[in-house]
Each structure stands twice: as C-alpha cells, then as structure tokens.
N, C-alpha and C positions, 0 to 999 in steps of 0.2 A: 811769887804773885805774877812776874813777869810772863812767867811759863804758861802760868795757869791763864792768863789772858790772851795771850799770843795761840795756844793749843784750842782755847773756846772758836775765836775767831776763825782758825784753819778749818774746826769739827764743821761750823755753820756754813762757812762757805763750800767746802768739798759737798757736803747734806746736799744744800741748795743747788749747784751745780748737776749731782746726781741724778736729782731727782726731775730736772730741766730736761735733760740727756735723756734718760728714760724716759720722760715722757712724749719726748720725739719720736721716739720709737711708737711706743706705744701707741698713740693718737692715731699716724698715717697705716698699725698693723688694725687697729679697729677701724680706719676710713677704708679698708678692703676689705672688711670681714674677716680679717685675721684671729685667730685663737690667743689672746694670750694669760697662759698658764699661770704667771708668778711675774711681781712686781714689788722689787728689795729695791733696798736702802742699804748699803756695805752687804757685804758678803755671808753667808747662813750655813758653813760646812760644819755638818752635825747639829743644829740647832740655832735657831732664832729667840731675838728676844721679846719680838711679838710679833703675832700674824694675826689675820683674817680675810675669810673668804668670802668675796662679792660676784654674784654671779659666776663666770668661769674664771676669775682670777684670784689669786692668791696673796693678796699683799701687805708687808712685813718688813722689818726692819731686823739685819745682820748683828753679828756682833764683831765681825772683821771690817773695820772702817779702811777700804783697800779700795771703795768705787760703789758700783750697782748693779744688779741687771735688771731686765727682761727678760722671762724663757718663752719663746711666740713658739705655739707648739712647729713640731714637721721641721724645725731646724735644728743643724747642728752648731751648738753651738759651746760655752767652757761647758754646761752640765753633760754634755758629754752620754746624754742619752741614746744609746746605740740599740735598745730592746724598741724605743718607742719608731725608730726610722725603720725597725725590720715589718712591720705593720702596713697594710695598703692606706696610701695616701687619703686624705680626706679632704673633703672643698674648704675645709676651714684651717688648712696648713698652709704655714709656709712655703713648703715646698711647691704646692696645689697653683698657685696664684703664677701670674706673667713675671716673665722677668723685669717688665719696667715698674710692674708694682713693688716687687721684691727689692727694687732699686731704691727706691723711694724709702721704706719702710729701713732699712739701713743704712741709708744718707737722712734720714729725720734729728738722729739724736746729735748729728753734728750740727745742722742747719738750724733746730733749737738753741745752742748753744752758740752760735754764733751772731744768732736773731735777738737772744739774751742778752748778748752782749755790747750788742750796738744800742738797744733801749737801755741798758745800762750807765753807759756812759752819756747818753740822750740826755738822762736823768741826772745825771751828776754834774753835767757842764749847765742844765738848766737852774738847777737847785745853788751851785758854788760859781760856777764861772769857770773860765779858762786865765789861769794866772802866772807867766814866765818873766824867766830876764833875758832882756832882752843882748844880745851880748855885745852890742854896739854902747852899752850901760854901765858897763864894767869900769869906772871911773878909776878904779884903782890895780886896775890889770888882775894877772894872775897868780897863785901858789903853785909852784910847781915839785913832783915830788921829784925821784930820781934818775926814772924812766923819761920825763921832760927832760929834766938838766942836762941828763947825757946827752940828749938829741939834739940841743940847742938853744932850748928857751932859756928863760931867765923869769926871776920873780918880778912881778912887777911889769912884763908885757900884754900890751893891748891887743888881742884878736881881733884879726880886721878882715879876714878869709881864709878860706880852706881854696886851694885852687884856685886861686881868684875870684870865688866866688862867696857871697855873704850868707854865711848862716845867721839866721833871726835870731833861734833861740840858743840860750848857752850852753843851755843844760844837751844840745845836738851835736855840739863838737865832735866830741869823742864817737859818738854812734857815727858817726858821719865819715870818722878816718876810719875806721872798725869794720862798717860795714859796705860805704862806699868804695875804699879805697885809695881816699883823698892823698896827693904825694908831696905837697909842699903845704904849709903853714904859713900865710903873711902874718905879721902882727906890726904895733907900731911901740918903737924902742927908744923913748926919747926922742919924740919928735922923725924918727927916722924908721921909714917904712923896711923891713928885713926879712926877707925869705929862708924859710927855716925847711930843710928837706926832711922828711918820714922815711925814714928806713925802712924797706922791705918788709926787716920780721917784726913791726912794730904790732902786730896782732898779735903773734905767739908770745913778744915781751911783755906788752901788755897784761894780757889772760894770764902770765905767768908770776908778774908782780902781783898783782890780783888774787890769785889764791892763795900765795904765800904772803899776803899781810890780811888774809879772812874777810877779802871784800871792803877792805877798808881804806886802801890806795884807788886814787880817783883821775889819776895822771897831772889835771890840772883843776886847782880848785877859782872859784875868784876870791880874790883878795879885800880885806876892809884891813881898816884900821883898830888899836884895842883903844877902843871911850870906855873909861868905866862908866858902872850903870848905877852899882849894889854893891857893897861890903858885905861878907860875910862875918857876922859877929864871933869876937875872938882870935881871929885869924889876923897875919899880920899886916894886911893891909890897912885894917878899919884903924888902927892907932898908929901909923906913920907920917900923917900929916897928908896922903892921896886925899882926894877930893874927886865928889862924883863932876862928872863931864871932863877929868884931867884924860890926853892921851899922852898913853905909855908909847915912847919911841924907840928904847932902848937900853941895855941893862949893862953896866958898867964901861957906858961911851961905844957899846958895840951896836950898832943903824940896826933899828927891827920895827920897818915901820909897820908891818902888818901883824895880824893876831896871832898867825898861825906859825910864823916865824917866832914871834912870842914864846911860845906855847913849847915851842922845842926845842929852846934856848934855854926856859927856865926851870926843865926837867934837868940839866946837867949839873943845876946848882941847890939839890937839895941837902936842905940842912944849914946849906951857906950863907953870909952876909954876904948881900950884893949892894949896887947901888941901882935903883930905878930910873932912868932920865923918861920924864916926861915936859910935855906940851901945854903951859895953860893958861889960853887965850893968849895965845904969841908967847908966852914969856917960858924960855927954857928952864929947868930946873931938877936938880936932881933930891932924890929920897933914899935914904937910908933903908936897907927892909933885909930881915931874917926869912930865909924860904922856908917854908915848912918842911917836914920831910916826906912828904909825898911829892913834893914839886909845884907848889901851888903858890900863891902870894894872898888867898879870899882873896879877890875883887872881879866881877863881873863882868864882861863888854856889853856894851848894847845889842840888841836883835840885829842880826848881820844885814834883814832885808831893810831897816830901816836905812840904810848907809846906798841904797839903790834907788832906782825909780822901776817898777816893777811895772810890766802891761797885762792891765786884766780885762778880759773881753766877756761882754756880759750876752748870754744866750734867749731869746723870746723863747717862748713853749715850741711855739712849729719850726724855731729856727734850732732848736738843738738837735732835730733829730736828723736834718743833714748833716752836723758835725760830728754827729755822736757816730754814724754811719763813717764818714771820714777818718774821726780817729781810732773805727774798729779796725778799720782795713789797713791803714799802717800802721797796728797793735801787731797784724797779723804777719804785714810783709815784713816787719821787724823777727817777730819771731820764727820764719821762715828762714829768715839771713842768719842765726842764732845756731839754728838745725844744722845749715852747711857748712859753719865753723865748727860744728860738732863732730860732722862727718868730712873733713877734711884733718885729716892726721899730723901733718905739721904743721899747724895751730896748737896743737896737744889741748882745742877748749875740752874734748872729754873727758879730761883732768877734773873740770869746775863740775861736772854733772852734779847734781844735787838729787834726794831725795825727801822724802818728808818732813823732814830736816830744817831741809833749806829753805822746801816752802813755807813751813811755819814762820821763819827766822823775817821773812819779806811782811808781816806784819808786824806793828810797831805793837811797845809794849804797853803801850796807854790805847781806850778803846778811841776809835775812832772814826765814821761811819764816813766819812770823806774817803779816807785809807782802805776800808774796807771794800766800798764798793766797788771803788778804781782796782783794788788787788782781785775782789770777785769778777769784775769784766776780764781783768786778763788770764787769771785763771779759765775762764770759759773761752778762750783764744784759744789757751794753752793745751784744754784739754780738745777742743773740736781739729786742732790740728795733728795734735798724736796719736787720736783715733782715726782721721784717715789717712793714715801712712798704710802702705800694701803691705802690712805686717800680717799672716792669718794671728786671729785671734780678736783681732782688732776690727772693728767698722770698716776701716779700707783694706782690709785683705777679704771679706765678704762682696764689696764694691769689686775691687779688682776682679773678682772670678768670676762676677755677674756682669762685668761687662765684656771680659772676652766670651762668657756663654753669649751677649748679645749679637758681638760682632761675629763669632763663628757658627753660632747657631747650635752649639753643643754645651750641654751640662754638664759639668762636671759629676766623678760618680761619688756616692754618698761614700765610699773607703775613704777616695782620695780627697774627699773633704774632712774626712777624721783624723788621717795622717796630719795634713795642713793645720789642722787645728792646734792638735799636739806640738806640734814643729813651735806652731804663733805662739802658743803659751807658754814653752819651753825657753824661746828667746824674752818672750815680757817678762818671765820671772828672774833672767840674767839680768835684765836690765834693769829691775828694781832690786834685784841683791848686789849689785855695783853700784847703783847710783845712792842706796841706803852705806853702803861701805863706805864711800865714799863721807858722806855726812859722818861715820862715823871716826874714819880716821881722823879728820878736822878735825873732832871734839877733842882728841888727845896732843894734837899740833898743838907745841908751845907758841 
C-alpha cells in the first residue's frame, strides 16, 4: 500500500509538471505563430493510449511515463524527423522564425516551470505557514552519529555557530558545512563555549555515510528526552508498573538521557531482563522489564516537537508571494550547489545519484498535500534546471546553439544538429541507465 501511494503521488506530480513544461513551450511557439504538430503526456514509441486532434495539433497521452514532449514542426528535435527538415522551410516553422523568437520558445518550458514553482510554494507558505526550529532552541543539544563523534562533538552539545556565525534554522546546519564550506563548529559543552574543526573531506565522509546507511544517517540530530506518552497493549511496558509522563533515563544504571541513545542501547538487549531507571517527578526509580525480541519495551515517547518551541511565520495572501519567490530561488541555488558536488569527483556524490527510485522514495508513505506540494515545487526546480544544462537534447543544448548562432550570426547546419542531437540523447540515456542502476543496486544493499 506504501508503494502504491508513494508511485500515485510521483505519477501526478511528474503528469503535472509535464504538462506545465510543455505548455511553456507551447504557448510562446503559438505567441509566434509557430506550428505545433503533437502535444504528449509520457512518451508514444509505437503507440499511444489516447489522442486527438485539435486544429493542427495532435494531443495524447504516452504510455512510457519517462517525461513529455512537444513536436513544433521545422525542428529537430528527439523525433528525429530528418524527411520533414529535407522540405523548403515554411513561415510556420521553427526554423522560419528569428533567433530571439526561437529563443524564447525554448526557454518557455523552463520559465513555466519555474514560475510554477514559485506560485507553488506562494501557495503553500500562504495556506500552512512557514514552521522551523530554531537552533538557538535546542534545549537539550544534539545526537550525534559517528561521522560527529569522530570529529569531536559529543551528544548533548549546543550549537551556537558555524564560523562564528549563527545559523537560525536547524534543520541549515549541515547544508551550510556541505555547501558553504563552513571549517569550524562552535557549540556550548557544559557551560563551556568549544571550537570544534571540520575536516577537509568532511563532504565526501559525509555523502559517503549517507549512502551506506540508505539516507538514514543525519550527521546530527537534536536531542529530547524519552517521556512516555502510550503503552502498547501487551507489551512489556504496559504491566511493569511504567507510568505515562515517567522519563526513562537509563537501563541498568547506564546514563541515556536522550531517546535516541535509548533506542540503540535497548536493541542490544533483546530478549533480555533488564532494569529501566527512570525519572518521576524528581523521584529516581528503577523497573524491572523483559525486552521483547525485536528490541522494543511497547512504550511511546511524546511528539519530539512538543519537547521544543518551534517559529512559525504566518504569510498574508500578497505577502507570500515575495517569499514563495525567495524560497524558490534558494530551492534552486541549493540545487545548483548539489549539481557541483556531483560534478566534482572526489566528493564521489555521483555515488548517491538516484533515479525514479529515489524520487518516488522523497514522498512519504501517507498522502499528504502539504508534502506533496512542497516535493511538486522542488521537482519543478529540479526539472527546469536539468533541462537547461548545454546537454543537446535537452532545452539548454537548443539554448546554447541559439545563442552562439546569435552572437556569431551563423546557424548552425541542420546534419550538425542531428549529430548533436544523437550525441544529447545518447548521454541522457547513460545517465538514466546509471542513475536507475544506481536505485537498483540499493534495493539489494543489505
């Protein structure tokens, strides 16, 4: 069920995004009188699963869910029609039209999608708010996994700057040494303020713990304490004499004051009598208790955010669409910084590359229309920026050649854009048969 929820969601938003993209095209190839031929939804090789035709266009829905197009007649483009380019040109081709039109007409499907994007998130910060922690908040410091410890933190330290300088939100840390650069860590250790150095290859260590725990190492998490909330009935909490609001401090006299140290401690004693020491209302006290054999005790903690004071900033209708603009753009310079980790080789991030896989996987498994929207804006980040990379085949390899024809004043000839074509398709199919590999080998990583 998880599947089939998480796949509905990735179907609707990729659909939606599609058809955003294509119609950027589309709109600025009809604002010049352009011809356009066919208007898909996924891809049609050998047959579609519906068409019809309106006027001069053709439009229908694929049964290869891999994207969309447009076919604007007089270009070359993936159909690869080479009989229709041998033909004298027509006022209603592509070809026919200025280069700044031509410009436009494939810069559209990005600027939809990134105009999408920003009203997107407009919409979302107006409708939910804007909700973080603040990391000055963090009352009970951090969890650190091992990529921390080695480096010098410790659990239970307070974040006070990167550089000496204060990050707001918490959840920025890590982006912040990742993709700033950030070389030292202060935090506060007991009353005692301690400068903590980042190692050089703390990027490729990083990325490297990362995909060897399947995205589920976070370098540092924040820390609460375990309150119980709820018993699980049956289990051997609910008839040990625990008590809802008791905190568990520790399991046979060993200090665990947090959850997550909890949680990792009482995995090693499955099956086993242990003894619980907890906290309730001052008074110390320990409990007797049988671990299950999964490693569990039944008993609940409270909502982590409850244990915080959280800042949520609430958006007027006209005032969200400056912010929603703000946080499209450092969606995007995010994702740009993302790309040169990619392309930079010792980082090894094209290790993590994902494919349909992955994106599926970034929806949660319950529906969610908060999740969804925010995953649909950065999807349409994600796609307006990889379509204009100077890859031929792509939006920015049509771009790139159209604007040295501007600057030089020469066109390209129609071979050497069939070559280029081939070339661009030939690398996007490497790079979704790698990046799909890639998803696939995870799945079999123990």
């Amino acid at each position: 069920m998880d599947i089939l929820i998480k796949t509905a969601q990735l179907l609707l938003s990729l659909s939606l995004l599609v058809v955003i993209h294509e119609f950027g095209h589309f709109i600025f190839a009809r604002l010049f009188k352009t011809r356009v031929e066919k208007f898909y939804i996924f891809f049609d090789p050998w047959f579609s699963l519906f068409k019809m035709k309106k006027g001069d266009t053709e439009y229908g829905v694929g049964w290869l869910p891999l994207g969309g197009y447009v076919k604007i007649a007089g270009m070359i483009d993936e159909s690869m029609d080479k009989e229709a380019m041998k033909l004298p040109p027509q006022p209603y081709e592509f070809r026919s039209k200025p280069s700044g039109q031509r410009l436009l007409i494939m810069l559209g499907g990005v600027m939809f999608n990134v105009i999408f994007a920003f009203l997107v998130y407009s919409m979302v910060l107006f409708s939910w708010g804007d909700t973080y922690l603040p990391t000055k908040n963090l009352k009970y410091g951090i969890i650190c996994d091992s990529l921390a410890l080695n480096m010098g933190l410790q659990h239970g330290d307070k974040i006070l700057t990167l550089d000496n300088k204060e990050v707001v939100d918490f959840h920025d840390v890590v982006p912040e040494i990742v993709y700033s650069g950030a070389k030292t860590i202060q935090v506060d250790r007991g009353g005692q303020v301690v400068n903590i150095p980042i190692p050089g290859t703390f990027v490729s260590d990083y990325l490297k713990v990362n995909r060897e725990s399947k995205g589920k190492s976070g370098f540092i998490y924040f820390a609460y304490p375990f309150v119980v909330k709820s018993f699980v009935a049956g289990q051997p909490a609910k008839h040990s004499g625990m008590q809802v609001d008791d905190r568990i401090i520790g399991i046979n006299g060993m200090d665990l004051p947090y959850f997550d140290l909890f949680r990792v401690e009482i995995m090693k004693h499955k099956g086993d009598s242990v003894i619980i020491n907890i906290d309730r209302n001052g008074q110390k006290m320990d409990i007797p208790l049988l671990v299950s054999k999964d490693g569990t005790i039944g008993a609940y903690t409270r909502d982590p955010k409850s244990f915080f004071e959280l800042q949520k900033v609430h958006y007027g209708f006209f005032a969200s669409f400056p912010a929603g603009v703000k946080k499209g753009i450092s969606t995007i310079s995010s994702y740009l910084k993302d790309l040169k980790l990619i392309f930079t080789p010792q980082t090894e991030a094209y290790k993590s590359l994902g494919g349909f896989i992955a994106i599926g996987n970034i929806f949660p498994a319950s529906w969610s229309w908060y999740t969804f929207w925010n995953m649909t804006a950065f999807l349409s980040i994600m796609l307006a920026v990889l379509n204009i990379l100077p890859i031929p085949a792509l939006d920015g390899g049509h771009v790139f050649f159209l604007l040295g024809e501007i600057i030089t004043g020469k066109k390209p000839s129609d071979r050497f854009m069939e070559v280029a074509q081939i070339i661009g398709m030939l690398i996007l199919l490497a790079l979704v048969l790698y990046a799909n590999g890639n998803d696939i080998v995870k799945l079999f990583q123990k």
